[in-house]
mmCIF file as Biopython writes it, N, C-alpha, C and O atoms, coordinates in Angstrom:
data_model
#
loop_
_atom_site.group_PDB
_atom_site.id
_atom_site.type_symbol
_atom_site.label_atom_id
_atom_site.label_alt_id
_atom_site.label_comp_id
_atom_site.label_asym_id
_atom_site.label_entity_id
_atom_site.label_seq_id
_atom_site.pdbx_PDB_ins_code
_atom_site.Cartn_x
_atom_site.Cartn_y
_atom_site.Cartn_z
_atom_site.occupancy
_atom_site.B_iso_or_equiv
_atom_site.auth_seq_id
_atom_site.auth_asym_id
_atom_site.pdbx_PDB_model_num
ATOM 1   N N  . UNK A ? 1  ? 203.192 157.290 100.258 1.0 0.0 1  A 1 
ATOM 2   C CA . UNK A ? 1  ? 202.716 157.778 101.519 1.0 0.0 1  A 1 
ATOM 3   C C  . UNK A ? 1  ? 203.713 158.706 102.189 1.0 0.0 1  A 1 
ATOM 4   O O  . UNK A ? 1  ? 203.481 159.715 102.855 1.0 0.0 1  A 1 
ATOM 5   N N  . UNK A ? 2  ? 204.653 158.254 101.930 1.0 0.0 2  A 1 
ATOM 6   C CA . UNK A ? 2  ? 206.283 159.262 102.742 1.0 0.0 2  A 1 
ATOM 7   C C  . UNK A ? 2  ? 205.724 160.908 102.169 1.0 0.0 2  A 1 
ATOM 8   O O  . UNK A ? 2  ? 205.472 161.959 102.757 1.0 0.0 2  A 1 
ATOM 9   N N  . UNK A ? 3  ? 205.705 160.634 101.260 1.0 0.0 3  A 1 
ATOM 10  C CA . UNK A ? 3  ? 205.291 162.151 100.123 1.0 0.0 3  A 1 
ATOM 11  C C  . UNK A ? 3  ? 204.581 162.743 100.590 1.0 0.0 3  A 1 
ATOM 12  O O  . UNK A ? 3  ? 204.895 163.909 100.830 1.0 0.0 3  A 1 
ATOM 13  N N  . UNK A ? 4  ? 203.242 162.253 100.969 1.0 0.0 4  A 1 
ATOM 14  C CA . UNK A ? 4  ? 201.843 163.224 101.705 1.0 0.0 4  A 1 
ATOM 15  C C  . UNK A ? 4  ? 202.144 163.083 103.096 1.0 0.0 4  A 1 
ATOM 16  O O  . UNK A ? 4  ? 201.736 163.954 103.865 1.0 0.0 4  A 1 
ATOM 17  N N  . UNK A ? 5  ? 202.989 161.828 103.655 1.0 0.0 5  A 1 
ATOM 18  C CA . UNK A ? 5  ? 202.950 162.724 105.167 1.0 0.0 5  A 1 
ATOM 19  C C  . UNK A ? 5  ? 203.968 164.158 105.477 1.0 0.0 5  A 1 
ATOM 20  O O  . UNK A ? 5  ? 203.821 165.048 106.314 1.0 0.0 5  A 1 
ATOM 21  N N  . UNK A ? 6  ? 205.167 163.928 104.300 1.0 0.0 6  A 1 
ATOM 22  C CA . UNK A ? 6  ? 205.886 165.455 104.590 1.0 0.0 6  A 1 
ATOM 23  C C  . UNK A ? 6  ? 205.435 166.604 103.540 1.0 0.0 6  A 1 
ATOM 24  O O  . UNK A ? 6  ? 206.242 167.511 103.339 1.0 0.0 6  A 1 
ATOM 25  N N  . UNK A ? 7  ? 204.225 166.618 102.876 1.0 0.0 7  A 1 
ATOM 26  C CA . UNK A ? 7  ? 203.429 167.742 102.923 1.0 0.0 7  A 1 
ATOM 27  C C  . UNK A ? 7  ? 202.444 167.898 103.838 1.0 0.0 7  A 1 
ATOM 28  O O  . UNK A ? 7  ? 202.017 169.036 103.645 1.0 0.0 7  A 1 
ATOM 29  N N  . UNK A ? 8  ? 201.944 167.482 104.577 1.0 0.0 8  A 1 
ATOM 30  C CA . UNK A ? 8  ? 201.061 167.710 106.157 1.0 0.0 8  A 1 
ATOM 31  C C  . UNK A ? 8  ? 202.152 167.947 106.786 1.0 0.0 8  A 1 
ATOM 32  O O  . UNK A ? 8  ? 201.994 169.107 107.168 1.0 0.0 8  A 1 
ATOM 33  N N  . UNK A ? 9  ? 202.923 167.681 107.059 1.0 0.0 9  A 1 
ATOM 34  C CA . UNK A ? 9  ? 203.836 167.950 107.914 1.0 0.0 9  A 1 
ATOM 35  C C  . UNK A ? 9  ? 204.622 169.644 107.795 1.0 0.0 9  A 1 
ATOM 36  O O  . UNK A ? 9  ? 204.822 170.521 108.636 1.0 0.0 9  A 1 
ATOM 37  N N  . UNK A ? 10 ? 204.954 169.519 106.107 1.0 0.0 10 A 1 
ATOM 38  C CA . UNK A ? 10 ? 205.106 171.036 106.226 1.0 0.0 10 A 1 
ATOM 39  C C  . UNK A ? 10 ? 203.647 172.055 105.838 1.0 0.0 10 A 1 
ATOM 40  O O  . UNK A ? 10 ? 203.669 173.190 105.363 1.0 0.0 10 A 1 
ATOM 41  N N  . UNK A ? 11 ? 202.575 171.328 106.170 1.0 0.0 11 A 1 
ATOM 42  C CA . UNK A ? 11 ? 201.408 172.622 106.083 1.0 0.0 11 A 1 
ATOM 43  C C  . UNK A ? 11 ? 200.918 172.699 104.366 1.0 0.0 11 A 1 
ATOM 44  O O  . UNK A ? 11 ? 199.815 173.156 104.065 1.0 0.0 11 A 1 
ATOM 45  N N  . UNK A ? 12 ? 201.753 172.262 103.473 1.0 0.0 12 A 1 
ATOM 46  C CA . UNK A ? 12 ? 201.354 171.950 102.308 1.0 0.0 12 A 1 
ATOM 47  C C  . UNK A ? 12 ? 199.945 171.829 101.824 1.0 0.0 12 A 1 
ATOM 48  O O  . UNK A ? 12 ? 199.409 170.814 102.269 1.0 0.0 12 A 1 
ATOM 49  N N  . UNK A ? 13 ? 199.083 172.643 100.952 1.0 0.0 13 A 1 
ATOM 50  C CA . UNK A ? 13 ? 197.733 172.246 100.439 1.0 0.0 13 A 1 
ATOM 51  C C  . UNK A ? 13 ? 197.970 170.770 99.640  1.0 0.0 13 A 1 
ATOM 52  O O  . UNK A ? 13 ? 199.175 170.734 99.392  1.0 0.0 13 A 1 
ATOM 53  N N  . UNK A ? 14 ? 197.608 170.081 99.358  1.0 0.0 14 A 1 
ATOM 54  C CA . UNK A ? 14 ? 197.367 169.078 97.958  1.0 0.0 14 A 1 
ATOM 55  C C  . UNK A ? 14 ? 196.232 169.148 96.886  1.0 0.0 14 A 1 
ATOM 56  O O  . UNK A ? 14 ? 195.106 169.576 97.141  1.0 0.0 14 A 1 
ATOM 57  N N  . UNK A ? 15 ? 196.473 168.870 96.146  1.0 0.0 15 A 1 
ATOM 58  C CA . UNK A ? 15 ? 195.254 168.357 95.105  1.0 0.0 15 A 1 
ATOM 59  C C  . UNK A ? 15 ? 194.827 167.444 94.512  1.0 0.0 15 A 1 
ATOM 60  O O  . UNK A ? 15 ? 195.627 166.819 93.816  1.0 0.0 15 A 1 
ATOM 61  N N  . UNK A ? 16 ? 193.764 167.117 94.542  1.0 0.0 16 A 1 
ATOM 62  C CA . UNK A ? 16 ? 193.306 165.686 94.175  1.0 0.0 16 A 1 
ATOM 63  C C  . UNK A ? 16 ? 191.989 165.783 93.373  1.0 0.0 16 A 1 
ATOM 64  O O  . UNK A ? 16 ? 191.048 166.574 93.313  1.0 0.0 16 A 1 
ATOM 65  N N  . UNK A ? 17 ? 192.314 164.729 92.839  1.0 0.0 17 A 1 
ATOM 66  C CA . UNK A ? 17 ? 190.993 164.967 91.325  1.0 0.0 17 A 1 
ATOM 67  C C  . UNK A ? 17 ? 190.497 163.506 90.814  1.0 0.0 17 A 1 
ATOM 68  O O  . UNK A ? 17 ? 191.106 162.439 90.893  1.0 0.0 17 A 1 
ATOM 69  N N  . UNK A ? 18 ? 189.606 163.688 90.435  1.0 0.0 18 A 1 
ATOM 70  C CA . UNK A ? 18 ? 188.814 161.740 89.982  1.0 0.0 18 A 1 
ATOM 71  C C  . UNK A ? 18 ? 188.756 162.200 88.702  1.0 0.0 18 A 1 
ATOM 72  O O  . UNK A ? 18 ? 188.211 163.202 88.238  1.0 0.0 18 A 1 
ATOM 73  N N  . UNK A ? 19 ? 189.603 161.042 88.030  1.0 0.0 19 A 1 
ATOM 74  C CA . UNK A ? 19 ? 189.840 160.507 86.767  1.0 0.0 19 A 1 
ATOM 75  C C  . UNK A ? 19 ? 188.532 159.457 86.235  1.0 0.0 19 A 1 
ATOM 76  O O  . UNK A ? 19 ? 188.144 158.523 86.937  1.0 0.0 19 A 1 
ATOM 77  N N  . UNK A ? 20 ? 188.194 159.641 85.470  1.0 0.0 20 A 1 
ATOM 78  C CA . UNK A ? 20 ? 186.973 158.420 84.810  1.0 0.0 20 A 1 
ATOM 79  C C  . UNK A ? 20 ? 187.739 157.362 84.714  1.0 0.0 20 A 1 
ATOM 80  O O  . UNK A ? 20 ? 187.040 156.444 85.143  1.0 0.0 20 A 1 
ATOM 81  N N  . UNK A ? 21 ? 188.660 156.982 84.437  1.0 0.0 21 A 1 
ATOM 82  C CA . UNK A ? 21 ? 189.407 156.081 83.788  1.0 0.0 21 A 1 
ATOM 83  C C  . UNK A ? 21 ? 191.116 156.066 83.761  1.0 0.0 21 A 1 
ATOM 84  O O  . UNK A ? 21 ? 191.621 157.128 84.124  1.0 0.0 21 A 1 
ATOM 85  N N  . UNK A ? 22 ? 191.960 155.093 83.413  1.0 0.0 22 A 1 
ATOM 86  C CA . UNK A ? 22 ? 193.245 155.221 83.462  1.0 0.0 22 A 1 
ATOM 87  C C  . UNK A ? 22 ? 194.011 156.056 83.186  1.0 0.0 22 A 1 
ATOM 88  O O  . UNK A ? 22 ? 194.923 156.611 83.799  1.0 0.0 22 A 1 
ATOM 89  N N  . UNK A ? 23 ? 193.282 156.195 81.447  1.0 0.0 23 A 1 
ATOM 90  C CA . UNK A ? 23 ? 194.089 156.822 80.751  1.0 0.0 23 A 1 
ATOM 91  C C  . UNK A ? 23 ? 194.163 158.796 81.090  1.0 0.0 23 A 1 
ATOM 92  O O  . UNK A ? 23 ? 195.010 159.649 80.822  1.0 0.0 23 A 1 
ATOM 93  N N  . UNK A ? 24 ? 193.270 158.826 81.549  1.0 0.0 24 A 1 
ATOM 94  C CA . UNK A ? 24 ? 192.667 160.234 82.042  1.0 0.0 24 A 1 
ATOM 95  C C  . UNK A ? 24 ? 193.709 160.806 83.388  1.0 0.0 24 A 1 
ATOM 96  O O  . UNK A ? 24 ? 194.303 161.881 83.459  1.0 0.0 24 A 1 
ATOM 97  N N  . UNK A ? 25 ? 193.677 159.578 84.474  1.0 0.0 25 A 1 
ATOM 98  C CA . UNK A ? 25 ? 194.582 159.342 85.533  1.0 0.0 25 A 1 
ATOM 99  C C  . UNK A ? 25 ? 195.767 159.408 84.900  1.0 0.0 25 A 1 
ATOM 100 O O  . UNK A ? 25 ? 195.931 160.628 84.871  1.0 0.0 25 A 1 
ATOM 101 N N  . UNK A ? 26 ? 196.544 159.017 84.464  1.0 0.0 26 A 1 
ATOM 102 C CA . UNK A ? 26 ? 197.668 158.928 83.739  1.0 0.0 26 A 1 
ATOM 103 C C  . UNK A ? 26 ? 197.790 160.799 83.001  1.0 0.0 26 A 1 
ATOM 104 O O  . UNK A ? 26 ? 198.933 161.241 82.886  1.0 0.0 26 A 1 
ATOM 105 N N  . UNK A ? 27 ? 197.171 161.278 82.776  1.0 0.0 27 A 1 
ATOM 106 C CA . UNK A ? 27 ? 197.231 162.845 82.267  1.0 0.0 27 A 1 
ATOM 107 C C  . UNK A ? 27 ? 197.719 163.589 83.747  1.0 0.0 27 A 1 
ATOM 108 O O  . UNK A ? 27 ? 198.753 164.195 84.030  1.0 0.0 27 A 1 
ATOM 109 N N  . UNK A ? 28 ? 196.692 163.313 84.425  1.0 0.0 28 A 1 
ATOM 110 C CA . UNK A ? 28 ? 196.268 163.984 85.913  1.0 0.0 28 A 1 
ATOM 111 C C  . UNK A ? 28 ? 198.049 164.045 86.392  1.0 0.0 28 A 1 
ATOM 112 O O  . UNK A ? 28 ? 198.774 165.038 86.461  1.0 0.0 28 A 1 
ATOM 113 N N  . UNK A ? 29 ? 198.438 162.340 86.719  1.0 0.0 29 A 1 
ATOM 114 C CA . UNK A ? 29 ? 199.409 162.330 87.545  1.0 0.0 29 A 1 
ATOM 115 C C  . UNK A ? 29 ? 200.768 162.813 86.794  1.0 0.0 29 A 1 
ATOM 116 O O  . UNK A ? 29 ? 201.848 163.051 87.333  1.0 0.0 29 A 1 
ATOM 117 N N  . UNK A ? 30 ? 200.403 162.906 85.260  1.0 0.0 30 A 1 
ATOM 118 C CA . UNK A ? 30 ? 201.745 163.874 84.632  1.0 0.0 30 A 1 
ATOM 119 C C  . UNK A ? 30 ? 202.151 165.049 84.992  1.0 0.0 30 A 1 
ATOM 120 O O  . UNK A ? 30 ? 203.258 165.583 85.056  1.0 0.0 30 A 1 
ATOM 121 N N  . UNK A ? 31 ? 200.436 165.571 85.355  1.0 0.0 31 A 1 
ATOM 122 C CA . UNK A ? 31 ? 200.695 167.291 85.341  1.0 0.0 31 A 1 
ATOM 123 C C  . UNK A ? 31 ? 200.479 167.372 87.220  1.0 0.0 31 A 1 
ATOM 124 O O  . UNK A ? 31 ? 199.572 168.067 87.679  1.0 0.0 31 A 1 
ATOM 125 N N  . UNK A ? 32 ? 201.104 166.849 87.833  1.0 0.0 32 A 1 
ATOM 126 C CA . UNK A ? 32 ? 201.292 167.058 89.067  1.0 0.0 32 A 1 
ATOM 127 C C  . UNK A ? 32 ? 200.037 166.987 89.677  1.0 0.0 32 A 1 
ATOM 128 O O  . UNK A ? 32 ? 199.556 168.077 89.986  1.0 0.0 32 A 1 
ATOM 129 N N  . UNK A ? 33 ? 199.366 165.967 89.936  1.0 0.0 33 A 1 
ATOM 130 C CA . UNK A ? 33 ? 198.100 166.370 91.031  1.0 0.0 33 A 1 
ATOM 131 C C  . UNK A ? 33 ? 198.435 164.860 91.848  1.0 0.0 33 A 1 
ATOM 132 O O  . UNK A ? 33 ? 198.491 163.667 91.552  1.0 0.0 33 A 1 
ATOM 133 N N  . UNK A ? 34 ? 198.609 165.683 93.003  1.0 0.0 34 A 1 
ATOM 134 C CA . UNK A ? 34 ? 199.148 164.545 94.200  1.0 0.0 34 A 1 
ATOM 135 C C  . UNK A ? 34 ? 198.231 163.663 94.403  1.0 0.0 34 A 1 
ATOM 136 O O  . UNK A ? 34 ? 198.723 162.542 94.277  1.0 0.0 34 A 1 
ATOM 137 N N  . UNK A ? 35 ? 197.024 163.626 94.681  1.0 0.0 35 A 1 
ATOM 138 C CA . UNK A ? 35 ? 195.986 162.388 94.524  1.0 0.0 35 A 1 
ATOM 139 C C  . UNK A ? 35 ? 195.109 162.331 93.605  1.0 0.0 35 A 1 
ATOM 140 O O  . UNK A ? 35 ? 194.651 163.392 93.182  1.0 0.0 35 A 1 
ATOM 141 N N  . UNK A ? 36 ? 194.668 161.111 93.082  1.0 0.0 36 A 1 
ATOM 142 C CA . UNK A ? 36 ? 194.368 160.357 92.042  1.0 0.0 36 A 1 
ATOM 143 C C  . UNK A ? 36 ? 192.752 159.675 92.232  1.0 0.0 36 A 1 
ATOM 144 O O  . UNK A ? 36 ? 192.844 158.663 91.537  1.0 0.0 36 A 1 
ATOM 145 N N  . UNK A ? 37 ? 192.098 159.683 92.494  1.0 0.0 37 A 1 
ATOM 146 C CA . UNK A ? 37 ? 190.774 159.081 92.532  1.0 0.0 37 A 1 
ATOM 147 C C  . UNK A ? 37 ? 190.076 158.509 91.217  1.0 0.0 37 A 1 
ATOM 148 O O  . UNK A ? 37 ? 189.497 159.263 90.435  1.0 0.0 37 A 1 
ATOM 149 N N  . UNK A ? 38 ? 190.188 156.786 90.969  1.0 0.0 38 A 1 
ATOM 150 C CA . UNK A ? 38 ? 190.050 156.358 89.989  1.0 0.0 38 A 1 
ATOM 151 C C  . UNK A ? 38 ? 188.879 155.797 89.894  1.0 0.0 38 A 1 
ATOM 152 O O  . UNK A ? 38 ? 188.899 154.807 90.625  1.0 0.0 38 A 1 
ATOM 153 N N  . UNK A ? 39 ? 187.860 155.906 89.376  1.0 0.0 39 A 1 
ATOM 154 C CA . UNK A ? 39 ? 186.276 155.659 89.172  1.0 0.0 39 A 1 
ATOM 155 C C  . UNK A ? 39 ? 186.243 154.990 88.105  1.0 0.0 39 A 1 
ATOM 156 O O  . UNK A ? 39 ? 187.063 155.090 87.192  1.0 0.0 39 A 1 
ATOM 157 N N  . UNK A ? 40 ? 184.836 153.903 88.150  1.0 0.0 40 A 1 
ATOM 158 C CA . UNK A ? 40 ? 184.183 153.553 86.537  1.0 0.0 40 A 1 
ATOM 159 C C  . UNK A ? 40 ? 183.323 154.047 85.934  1.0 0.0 40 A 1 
ATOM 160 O O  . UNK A ? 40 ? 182.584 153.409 85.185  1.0 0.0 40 A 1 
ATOM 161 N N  . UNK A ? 41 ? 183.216 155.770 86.220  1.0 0.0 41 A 1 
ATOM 162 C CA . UNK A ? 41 ? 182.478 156.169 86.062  1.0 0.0 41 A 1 
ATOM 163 C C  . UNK A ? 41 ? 181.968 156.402 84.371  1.0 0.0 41 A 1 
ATOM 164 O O  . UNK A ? 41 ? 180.887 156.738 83.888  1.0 0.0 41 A 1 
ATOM 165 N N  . UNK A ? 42 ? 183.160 156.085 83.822  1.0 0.0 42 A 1 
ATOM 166 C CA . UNK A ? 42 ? 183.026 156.433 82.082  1.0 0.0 42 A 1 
ATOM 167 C C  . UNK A ? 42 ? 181.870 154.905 81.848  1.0 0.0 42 A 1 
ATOM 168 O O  . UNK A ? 42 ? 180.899 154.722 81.113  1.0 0.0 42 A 1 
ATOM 169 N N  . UNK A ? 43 ? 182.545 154.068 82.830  1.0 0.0 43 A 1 
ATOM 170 C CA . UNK A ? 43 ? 181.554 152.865 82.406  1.0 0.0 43 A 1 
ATOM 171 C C  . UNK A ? 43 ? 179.956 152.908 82.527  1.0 0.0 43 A 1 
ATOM 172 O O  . UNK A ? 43 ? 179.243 152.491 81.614  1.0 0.0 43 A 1 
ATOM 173 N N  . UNK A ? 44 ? 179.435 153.449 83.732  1.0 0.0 44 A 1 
ATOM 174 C CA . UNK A ? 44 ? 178.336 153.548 84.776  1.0 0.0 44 A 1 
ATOM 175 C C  . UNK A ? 44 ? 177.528 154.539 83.754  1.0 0.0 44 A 1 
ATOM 176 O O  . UNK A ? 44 ? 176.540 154.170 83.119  1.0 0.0 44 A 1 
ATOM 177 N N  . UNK A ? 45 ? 178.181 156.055 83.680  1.0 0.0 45 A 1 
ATOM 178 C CA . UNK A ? 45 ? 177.726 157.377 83.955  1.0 0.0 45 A 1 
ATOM 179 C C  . UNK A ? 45 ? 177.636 157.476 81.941  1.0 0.0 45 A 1 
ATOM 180 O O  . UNK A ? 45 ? 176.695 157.705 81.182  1.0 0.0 45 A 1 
ATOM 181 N N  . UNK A ? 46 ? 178.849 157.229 81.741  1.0 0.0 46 A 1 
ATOM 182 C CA . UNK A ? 46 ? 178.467 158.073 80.058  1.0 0.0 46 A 1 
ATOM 183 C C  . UNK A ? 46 ? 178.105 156.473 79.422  1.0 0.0 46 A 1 
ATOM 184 O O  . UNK A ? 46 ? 177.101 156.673 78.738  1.0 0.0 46 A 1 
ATOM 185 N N  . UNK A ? 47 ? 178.404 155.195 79.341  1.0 0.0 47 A 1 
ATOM 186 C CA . UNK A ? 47 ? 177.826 154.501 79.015  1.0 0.0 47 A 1 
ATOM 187 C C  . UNK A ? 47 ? 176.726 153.973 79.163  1.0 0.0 47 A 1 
ATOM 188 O O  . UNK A ? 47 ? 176.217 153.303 78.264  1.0 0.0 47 A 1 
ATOM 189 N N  . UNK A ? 48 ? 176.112 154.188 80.406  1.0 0.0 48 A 1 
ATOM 190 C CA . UNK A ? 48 ? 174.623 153.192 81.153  1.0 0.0 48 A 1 
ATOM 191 C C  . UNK A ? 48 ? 174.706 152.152 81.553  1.0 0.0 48 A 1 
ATOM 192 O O  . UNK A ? 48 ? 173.821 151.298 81.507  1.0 0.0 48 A 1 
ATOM 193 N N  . UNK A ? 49 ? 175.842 152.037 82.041  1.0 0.0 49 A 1 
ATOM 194 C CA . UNK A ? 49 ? 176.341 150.464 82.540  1.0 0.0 49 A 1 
ATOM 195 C C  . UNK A ? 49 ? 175.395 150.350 83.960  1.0 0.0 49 A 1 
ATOM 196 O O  . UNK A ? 49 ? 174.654 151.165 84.508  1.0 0.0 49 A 1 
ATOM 197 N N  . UNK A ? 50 ? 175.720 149.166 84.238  1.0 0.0 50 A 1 
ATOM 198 C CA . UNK A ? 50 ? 174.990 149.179 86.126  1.0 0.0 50 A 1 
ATOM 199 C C  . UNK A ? 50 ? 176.192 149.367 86.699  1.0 0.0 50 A 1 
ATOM 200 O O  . UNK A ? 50 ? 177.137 149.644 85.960  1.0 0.0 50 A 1 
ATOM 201 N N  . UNK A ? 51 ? 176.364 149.271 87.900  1.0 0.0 51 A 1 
ATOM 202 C CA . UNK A ? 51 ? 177.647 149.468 88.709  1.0 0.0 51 A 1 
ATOM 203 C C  . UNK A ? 51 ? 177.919 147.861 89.244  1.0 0.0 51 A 1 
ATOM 204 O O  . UNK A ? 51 ? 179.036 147.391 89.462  1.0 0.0 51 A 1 
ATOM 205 N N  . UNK A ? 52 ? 177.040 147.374 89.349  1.0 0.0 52 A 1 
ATOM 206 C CA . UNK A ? 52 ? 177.070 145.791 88.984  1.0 0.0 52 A 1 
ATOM 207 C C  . UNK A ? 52 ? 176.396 144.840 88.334  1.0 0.0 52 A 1 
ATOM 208 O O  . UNK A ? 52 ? 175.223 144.887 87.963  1.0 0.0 52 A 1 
ATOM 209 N N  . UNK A ? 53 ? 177.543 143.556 88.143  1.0 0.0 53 A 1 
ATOM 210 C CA . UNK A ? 53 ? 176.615 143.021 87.040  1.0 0.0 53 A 1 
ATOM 211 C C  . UNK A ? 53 ? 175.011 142.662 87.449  1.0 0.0 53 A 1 
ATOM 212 O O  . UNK A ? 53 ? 174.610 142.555 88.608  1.0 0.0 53 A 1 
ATOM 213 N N  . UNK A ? 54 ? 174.270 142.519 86.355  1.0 0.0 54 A 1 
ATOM 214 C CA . UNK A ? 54 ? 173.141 141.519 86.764  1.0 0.0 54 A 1 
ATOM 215 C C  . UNK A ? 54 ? 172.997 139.955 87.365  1.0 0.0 54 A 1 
ATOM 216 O O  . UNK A ? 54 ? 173.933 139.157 87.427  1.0 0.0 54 A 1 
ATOM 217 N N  . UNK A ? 55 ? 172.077 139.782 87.652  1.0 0.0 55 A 1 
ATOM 218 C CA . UNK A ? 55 ? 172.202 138.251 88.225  1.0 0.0 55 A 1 
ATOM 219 C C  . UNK A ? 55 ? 171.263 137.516 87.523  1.0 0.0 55 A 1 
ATOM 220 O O  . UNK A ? 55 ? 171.128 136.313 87.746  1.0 0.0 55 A 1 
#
């Protein structure tokens, strides 16, 4: 948090990007992208999962 309040502070753009998954996140935050948005979407979207279980 220290990090993004002294880029607002100096006027700084950021970038932020949604990862499907960890391992994807883990690429993202190598190559510098200050926020991280982690979804199940590989689960939901390319598998056909539900977003919750059944009952």
């Amino acid at each position: 948090m220290p990090k993004l309040a002294d880029a607002k502070a100096a006027g700084r753009k950021l970038a932020m990007l949604t990862a499907y998954d960890a391992s994807f996140a883990r690429v993202l935050d190598r190559h510098g992208v200050d926020l991280v948005l982690v979804g199940d979407s590989l689960g939901m979207v390319v598998r056909g999962r539900p977003s919750r279980p059944s009952r």
